[in-house]
C-alpha positions as CSV (number, residue, x, y, z in Angstrom):
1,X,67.2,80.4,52.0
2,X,68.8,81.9,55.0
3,X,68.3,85.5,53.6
4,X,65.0,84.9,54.1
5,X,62.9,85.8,57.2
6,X,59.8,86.6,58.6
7,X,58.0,88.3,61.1
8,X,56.8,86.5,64.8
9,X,54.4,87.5,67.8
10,X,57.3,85.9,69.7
11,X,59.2,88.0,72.1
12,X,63.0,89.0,70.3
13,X,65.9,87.7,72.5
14,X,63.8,85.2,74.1
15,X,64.7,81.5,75.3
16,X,61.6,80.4,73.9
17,X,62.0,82.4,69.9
18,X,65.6,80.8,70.4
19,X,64.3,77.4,70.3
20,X,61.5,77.9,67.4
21,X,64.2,79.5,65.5
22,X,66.1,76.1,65.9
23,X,63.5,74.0,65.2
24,X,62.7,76.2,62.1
25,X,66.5,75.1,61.0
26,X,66.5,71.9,61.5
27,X,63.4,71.6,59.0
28,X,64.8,73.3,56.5
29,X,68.6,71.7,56.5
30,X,66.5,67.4,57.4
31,X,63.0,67.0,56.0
32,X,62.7,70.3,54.2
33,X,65.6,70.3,51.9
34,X,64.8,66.3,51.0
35,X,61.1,67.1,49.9
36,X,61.9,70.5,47.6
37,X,64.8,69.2,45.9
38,X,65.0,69.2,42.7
39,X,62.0,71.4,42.6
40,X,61.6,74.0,40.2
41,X,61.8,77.1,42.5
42,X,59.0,79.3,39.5
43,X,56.3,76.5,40.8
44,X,55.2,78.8,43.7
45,X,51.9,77.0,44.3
46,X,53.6,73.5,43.9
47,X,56.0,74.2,46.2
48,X,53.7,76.4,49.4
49,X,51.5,72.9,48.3
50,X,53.9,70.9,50.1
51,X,55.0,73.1,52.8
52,X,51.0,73.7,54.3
53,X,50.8,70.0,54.0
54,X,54.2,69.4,55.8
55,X,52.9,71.8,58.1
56,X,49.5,70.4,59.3
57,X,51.2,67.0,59.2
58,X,53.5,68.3,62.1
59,X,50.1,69.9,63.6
60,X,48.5,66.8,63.9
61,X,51.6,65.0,65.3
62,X,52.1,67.4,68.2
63,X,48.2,67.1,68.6
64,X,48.6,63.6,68.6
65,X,51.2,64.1,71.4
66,X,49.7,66.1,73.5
67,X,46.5,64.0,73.8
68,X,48.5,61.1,74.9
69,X,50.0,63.2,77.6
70,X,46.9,64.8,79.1
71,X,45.7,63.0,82.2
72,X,42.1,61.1,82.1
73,X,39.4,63.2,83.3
74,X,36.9,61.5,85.7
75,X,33.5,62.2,85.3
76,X,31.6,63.9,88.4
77,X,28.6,61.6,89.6
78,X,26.8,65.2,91.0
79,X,24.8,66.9,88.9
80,X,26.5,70.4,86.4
81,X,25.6,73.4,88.2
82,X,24.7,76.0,85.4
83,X,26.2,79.5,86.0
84,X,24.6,81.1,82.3
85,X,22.8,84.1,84.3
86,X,23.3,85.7,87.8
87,X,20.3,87.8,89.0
88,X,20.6,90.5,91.5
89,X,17.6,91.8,93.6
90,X,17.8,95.7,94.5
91,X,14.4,96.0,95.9
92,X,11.7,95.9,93.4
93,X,13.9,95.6,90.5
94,X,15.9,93.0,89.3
95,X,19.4,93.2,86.8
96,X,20.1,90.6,84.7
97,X,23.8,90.0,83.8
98,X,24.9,88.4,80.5
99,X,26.9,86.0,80.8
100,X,30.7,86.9,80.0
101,X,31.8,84.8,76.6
102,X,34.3,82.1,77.8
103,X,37.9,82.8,76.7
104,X,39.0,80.6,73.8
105,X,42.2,79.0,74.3
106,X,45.3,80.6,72.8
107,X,46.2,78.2,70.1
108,X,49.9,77.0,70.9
109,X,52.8,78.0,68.1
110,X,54.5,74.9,66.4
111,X,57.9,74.9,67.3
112,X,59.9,75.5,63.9
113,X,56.8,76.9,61.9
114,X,58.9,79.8,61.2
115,X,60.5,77.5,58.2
116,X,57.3,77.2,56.4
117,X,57.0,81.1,55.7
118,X,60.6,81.5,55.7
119,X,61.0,78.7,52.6
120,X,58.0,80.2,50.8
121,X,59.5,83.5,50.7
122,X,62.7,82.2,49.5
123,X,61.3,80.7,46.9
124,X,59.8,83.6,45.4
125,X,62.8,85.4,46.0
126,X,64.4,82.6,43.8
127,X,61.9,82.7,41.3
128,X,61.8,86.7,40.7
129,X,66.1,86.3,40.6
130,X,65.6,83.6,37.9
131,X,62.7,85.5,35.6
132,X,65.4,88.9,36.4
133,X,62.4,90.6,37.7
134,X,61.7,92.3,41.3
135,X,60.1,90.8,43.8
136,X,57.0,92.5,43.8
137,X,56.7,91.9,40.3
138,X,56.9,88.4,40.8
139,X,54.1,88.1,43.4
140,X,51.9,90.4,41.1
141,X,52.6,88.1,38.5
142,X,51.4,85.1,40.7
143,X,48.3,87.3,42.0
144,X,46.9,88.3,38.8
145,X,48.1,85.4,36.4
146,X,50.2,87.8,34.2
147,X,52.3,90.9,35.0
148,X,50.9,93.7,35.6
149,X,50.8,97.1,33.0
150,X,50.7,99.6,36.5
151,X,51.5,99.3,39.7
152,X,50.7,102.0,42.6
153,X,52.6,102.5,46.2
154,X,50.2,101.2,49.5
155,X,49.6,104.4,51.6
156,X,51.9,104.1,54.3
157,X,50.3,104.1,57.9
158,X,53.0,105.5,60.4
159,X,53.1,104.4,64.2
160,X,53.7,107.5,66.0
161,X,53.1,106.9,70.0
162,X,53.0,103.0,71.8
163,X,51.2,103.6,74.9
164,X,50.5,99.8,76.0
165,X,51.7,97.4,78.3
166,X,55.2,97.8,77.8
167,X,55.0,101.0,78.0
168,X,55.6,103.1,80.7
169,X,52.5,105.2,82.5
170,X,49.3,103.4,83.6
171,X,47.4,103.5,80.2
172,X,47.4,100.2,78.6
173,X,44.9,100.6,76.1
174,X,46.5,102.4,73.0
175,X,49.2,100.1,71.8
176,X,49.6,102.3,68.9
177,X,48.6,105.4,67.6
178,X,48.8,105.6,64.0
179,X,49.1,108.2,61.2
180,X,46.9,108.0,58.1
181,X,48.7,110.2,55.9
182,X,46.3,112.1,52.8
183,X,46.0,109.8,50.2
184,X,48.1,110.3,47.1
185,X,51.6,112.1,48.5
186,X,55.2,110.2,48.0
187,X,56.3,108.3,50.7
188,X,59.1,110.1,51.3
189,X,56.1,113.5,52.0
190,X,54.7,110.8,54.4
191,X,57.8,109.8,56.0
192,X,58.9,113.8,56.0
193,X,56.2,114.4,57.8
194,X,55.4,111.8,60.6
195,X,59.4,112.9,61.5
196,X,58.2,116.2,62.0
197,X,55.0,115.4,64.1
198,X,57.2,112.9,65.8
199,X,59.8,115.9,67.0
200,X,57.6,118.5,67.9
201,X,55.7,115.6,70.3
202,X,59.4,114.8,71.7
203,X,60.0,119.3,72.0
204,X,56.7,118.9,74.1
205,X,57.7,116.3,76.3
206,X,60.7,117.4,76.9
207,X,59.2,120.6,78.2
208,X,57.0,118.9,79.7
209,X,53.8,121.2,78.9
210,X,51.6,118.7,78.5
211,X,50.8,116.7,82.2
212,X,51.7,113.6,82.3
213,X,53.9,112.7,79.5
214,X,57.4,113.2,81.6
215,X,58.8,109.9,80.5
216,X,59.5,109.0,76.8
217,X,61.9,106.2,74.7
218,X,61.7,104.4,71.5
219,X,59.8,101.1,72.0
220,X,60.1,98.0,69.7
221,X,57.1,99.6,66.8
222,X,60.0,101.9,66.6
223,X,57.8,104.8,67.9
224,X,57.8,106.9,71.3
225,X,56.5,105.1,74.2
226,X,55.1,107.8,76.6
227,X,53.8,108.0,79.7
228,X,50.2,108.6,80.1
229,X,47.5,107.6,82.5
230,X,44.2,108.2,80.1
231,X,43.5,107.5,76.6
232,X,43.0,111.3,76.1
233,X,46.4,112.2,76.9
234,X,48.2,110.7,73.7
235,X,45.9,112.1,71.4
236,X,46.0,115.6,72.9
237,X,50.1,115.3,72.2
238,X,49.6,115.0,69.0
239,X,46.8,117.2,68.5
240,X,49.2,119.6,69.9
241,X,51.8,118.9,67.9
242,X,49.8,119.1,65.0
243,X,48.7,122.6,65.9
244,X,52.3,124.1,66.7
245,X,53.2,122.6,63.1
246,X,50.2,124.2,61.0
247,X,49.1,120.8,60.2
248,X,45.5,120.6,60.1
249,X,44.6,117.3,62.0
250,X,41.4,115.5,60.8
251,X,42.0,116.9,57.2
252,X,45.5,116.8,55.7
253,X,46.1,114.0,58.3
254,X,43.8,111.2,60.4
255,X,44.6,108.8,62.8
256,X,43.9,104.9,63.5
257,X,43.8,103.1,67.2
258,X,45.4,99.7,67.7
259,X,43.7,98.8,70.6
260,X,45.3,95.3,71.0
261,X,42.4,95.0,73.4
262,X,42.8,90.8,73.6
263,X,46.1,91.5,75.3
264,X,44.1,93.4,78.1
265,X,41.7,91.2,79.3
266,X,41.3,89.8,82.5
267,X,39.6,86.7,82.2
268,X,38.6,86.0,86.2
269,X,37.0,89.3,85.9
270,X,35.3,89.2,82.6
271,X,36.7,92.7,82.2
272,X,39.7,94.6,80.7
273,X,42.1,96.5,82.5
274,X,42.4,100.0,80.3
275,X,44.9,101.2,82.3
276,X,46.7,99.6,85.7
277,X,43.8,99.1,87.9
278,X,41.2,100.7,85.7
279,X,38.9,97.5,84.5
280,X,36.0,98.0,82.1
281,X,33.9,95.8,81.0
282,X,32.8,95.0,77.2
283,X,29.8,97.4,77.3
284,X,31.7,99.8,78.9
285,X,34.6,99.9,76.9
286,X,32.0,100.6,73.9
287,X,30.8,104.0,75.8
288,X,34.6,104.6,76.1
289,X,35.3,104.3,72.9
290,X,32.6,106.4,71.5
291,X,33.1,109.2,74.3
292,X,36.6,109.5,72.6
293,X,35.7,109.0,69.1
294,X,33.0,111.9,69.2
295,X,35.7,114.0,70.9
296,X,38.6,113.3,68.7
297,X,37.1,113.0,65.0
298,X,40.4,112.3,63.3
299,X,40.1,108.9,64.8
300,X,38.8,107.1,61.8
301,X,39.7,103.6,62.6
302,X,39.8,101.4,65.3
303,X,42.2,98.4,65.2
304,X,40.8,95.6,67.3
305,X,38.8,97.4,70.0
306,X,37.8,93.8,71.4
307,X,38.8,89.8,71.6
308,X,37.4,88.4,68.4
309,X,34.9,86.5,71.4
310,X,32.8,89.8,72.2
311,X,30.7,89.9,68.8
312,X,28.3,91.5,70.4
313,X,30.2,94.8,71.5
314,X,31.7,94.6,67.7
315,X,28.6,94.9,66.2
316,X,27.2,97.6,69.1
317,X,29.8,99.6,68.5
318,X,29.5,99.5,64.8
319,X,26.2,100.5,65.0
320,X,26.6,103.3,67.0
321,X,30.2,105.0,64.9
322,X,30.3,103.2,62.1
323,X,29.5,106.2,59.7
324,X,32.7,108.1,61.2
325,X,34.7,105.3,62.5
326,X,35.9,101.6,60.8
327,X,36.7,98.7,62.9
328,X,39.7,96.6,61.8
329,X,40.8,92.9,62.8
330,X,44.3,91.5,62.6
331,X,43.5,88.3,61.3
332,X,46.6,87.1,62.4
333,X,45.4,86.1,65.6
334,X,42.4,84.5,64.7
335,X,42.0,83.5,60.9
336,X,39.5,80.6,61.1
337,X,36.7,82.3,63.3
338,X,33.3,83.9,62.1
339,X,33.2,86.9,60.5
340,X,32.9,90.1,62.7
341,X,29.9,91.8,62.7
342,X,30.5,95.3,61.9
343,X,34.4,94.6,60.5
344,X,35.4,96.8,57.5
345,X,38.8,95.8,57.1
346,X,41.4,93.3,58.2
347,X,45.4,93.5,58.7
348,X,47.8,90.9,57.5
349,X,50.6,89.6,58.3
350,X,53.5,87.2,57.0
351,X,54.1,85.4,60.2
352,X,55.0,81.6,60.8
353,X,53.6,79.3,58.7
354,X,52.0,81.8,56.1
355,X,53.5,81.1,53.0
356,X,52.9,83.7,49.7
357,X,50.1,81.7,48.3
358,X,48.2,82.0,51.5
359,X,49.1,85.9,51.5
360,X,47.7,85.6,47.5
361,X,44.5,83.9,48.8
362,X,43.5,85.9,51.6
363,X,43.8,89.3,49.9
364,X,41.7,87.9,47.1
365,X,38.6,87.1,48.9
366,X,39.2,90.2,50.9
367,X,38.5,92.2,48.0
368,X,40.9,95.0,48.7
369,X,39.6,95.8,52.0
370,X,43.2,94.8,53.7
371,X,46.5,97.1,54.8
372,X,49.3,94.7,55.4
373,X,51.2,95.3,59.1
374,X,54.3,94.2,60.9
375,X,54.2,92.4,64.5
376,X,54.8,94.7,67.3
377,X,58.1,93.2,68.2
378,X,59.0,93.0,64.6
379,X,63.4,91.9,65.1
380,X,63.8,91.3,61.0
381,X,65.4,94.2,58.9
382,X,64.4,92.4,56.3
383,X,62.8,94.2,53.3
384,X,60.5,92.2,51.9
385,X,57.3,93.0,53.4
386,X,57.2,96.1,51.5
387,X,57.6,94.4,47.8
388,X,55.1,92.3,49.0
389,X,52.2,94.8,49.5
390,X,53.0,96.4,46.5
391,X,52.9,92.7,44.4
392,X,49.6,92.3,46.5
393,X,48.3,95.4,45.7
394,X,47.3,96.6,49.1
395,X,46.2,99.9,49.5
396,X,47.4,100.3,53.1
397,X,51.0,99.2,54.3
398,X,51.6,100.1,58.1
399,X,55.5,99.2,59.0
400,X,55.8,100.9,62.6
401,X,57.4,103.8,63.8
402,X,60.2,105.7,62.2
403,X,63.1,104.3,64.4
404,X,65.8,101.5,64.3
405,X,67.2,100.0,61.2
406,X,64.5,97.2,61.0
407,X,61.9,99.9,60.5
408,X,63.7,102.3,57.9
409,X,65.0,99.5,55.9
410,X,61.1,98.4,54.8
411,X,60.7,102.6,54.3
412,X,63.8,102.5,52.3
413,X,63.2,99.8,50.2
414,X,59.1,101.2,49.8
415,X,60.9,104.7,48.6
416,X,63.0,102.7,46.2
417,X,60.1,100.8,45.1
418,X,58.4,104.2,43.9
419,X,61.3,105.8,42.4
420,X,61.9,102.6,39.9
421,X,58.0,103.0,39.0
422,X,57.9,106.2,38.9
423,X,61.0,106.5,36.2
424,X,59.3,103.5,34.3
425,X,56.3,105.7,33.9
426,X,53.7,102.7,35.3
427,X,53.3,104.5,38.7
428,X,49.4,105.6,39.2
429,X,48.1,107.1,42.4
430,X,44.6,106.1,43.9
431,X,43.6,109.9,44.3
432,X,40.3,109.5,42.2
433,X,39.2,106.0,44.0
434,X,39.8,105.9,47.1
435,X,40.0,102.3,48.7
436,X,37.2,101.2,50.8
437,X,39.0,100.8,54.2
438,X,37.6,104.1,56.0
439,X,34.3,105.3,56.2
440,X,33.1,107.5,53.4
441,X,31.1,109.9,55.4
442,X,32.5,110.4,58.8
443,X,30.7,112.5,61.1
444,X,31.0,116.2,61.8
445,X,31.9,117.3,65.4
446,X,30.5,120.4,66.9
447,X,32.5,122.4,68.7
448,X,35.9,122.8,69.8
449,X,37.9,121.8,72.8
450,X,41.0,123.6,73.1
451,X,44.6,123.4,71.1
452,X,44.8,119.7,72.2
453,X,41.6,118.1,72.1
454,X,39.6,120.3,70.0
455,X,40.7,119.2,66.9
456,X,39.5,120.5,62.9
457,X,36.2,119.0,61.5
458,X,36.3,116.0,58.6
459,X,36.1,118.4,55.2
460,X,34.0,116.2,53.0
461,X,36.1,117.0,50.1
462,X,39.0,116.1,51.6
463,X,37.5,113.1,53.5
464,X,36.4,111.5,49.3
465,X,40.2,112.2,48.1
466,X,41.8,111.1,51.1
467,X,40.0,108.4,52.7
């Protein structure tokens, strides 16, 4: 069990990760190890069974707990004063102001929930070492009942600049930019070339020719953090990267927006704070986001452009790019809300108390329409995650940037994955049929801008083999 791990939102090196990792122990080596024993470790659904219950049995016991410890509210004998609309008079006309969603509470991370994903995965590990199969062949088995006759490799998204909080610069917003490589190259042709993007973007910097961007350093994602006031400056890096390497961007290669924008919010404000002391509301982060999507059309998806609360700007912004632009949600945060108007896509992620089954189940009734990521903070070299996309049959796999062993291990093991298919003869490529996680006919954009933001028009050929 303990070459097991998973990924966690939590912050590496931290007091408080230190103490779920130890309460994560001592459920495995007390109540854990007493309830699986004996169990027959090929019984994957048995066995995740007992660990979701265990879990929510632990859920509602620290619920439990902290109802007992929260003080008695006293009613107020006055009267609720409503606050749902504010009007403000400007002479003759009159503005109406919506009222700004409340913010849901953050719902608080069981101490030692780590165990529950961290068992689960063990015991597939067990039970492919058992059968003498690999790993991913095992979770394909589970997924589809029987092994599979062909497999194929998930297209591998590549972090290439973090530009958020932690970051340095004033620009908050862009907590990745990622590369969406052409659809139907090796991952080592992927990997090949995201390195060279990534160097010719470090050459820049260090010449500093392009304002701005004068400090630079590997960030946890294992991409280059850079510093950058405004959203346009990133993208015009690699635009001009792009153009000193002959690489035509928007064709041969697109890119995706993690906007992590629930990380950004300032709730006493209603409004989110794009870059240090730069706050935008919901409805005008939408005209932000199409001002830069209509200038850079190799942005083809948006990762999280709002808190799961602002449905309304979701399905605004939607409307107005979704022919050239898909939003994606990272479910990860938020499983058990609504459905987002005007979502295409979701990201998963094996974190805390997600066992394989649940992984199963939620590609399943996603229908194909999910890439499976890594947490930003992602400490675990461990390997797993990429036999697991490939058993899930994702189309999409993004596993950061291209530095630190924690990364390159899961690009290792993905490479490996390929070759061993590829000499079997049961590797097939997804060239003909595309997966249904971009837009199918993006728009065209007139005009050009300049080697850095004037980038190449969507080829429609391209944009049906590729995307």
């Amino acid at each position: 069990m303990s070459s097991a791990a998973v990924s966690s939102h939590l912050v590496p090196e931290s007091q408080e990760r230190t103490e779920h990792v130890m309460a994560a122990v001592l459920w495995i080596n007390e109540p854990l190890n007493s309830m699986l024993k004996d169990r027959n470790p090929c019984d994957q659904l048995q066995i995740d069974d007992i660990l979701s219950t265990f879990f929510k049995d632990r859920c509602l016991e620290e619920k439990e707990v902290r109802d007992r410890e929260r003080p008695e509210v006293i009613p107020s004998s006055s009267p609720p004063q409503t606050k749902d609309k504010k009007i403000i008079n400007k002479g003759k006309k009159s503005i109406v102001e919506k009222p700004f969603p409340a913010v849901e509470p953050q719902k608080p991370v069981l101490q030692g929930s780590l165990a529950v994903g961290s068992v689960s995965l063990a015991v597939a590990k067990t039970g492919a070492q058992i059968q003498g199969i690999h790993l991913y062949e095992y979770i394909a088995a589970l997924r589809n009942q029987e092994p599979p006759a062909q497999f194929h490799i998930p297209v591998s998204l590549v972090t290439l600049l973090s530009c958020g909080k932690t970051s340095p610069g004033k620009l908050n917003l862009l907590e990745e930019v990622i590369l969406i490589p052409k659809v139907g190259q090796q991952v080592k042709q992927i990997i090949t070339m995201a390195l060279e993007v990534q160097k010719e973007m470090m050459r820049i910097m260090k010449t500093l020719t392009n304002g701005g961007a004068s400090e630079a350093f590997v960030c946890d994602s294992g991409a280059l953090a850079v510093s950058h006031e405004r959203a346009e400056q990133p993208l015009d890096l690699i635009a001009e990267a792009c153009t000193n390497l002959g690489v035509p961007l928007g064709t041969q290669i697109h890119l995706a927006l993690n906007c992590a924008a629930h990380e950004l919010l300032d709730p006493s404000k209603g409004k989110y704070e794009v870059a240090t002391g730069v706050l935008k509301s919901p409805d005008e982060l939408v005209d932000l986001y199409q001002t830069l999507i209509s200038k850079y059309p190799a942005v083809v998806a948006l990762i999280d452009p709002f808190r799961q609360e602002d449905g309304d700007q979701w399905e605004k912004l939607s409307s107005m790019i979704g022919n050239s632009c898909s939003l994606l949600s990272d479910v990860s945060y938020k499983s058990q809300g609504p459905p987002l108007p005007g979502v295409r896509g979701h990201i998963l992620k094996h974190i805390n108390e997600t066992t394989v089954s649940d992984l199963i189940h939620m590609t399943s009734e996603q229908q194909g329409s999910v890439l499976m990521g890594t947490t930003c903070s992602e400490p675990c070299s461990e390997d797993s995650l990429s036999d697991i996309a490939v058993g899930l049959g994702l189309h999409y796999v993004k596993l950061g940037g291209l530095s630190g062993a924690e990364r390159m291990t899961k690009y290792n093991r993905l490479i490996s994955i390929e070759e061993e298919l590829a000499q079997q003869g049961i590797l097939v490529f997804k060239e003909k049929h595309p997966p249904p996680l971009f837009p199918d006919n993006p728009h065209k954009h007139s005009g050009t801008e300049g080697a850095r933001s004037g980038l190449e028009e969507h080829s429609s050929h391209l944009i049906q083999t590729d995307l």
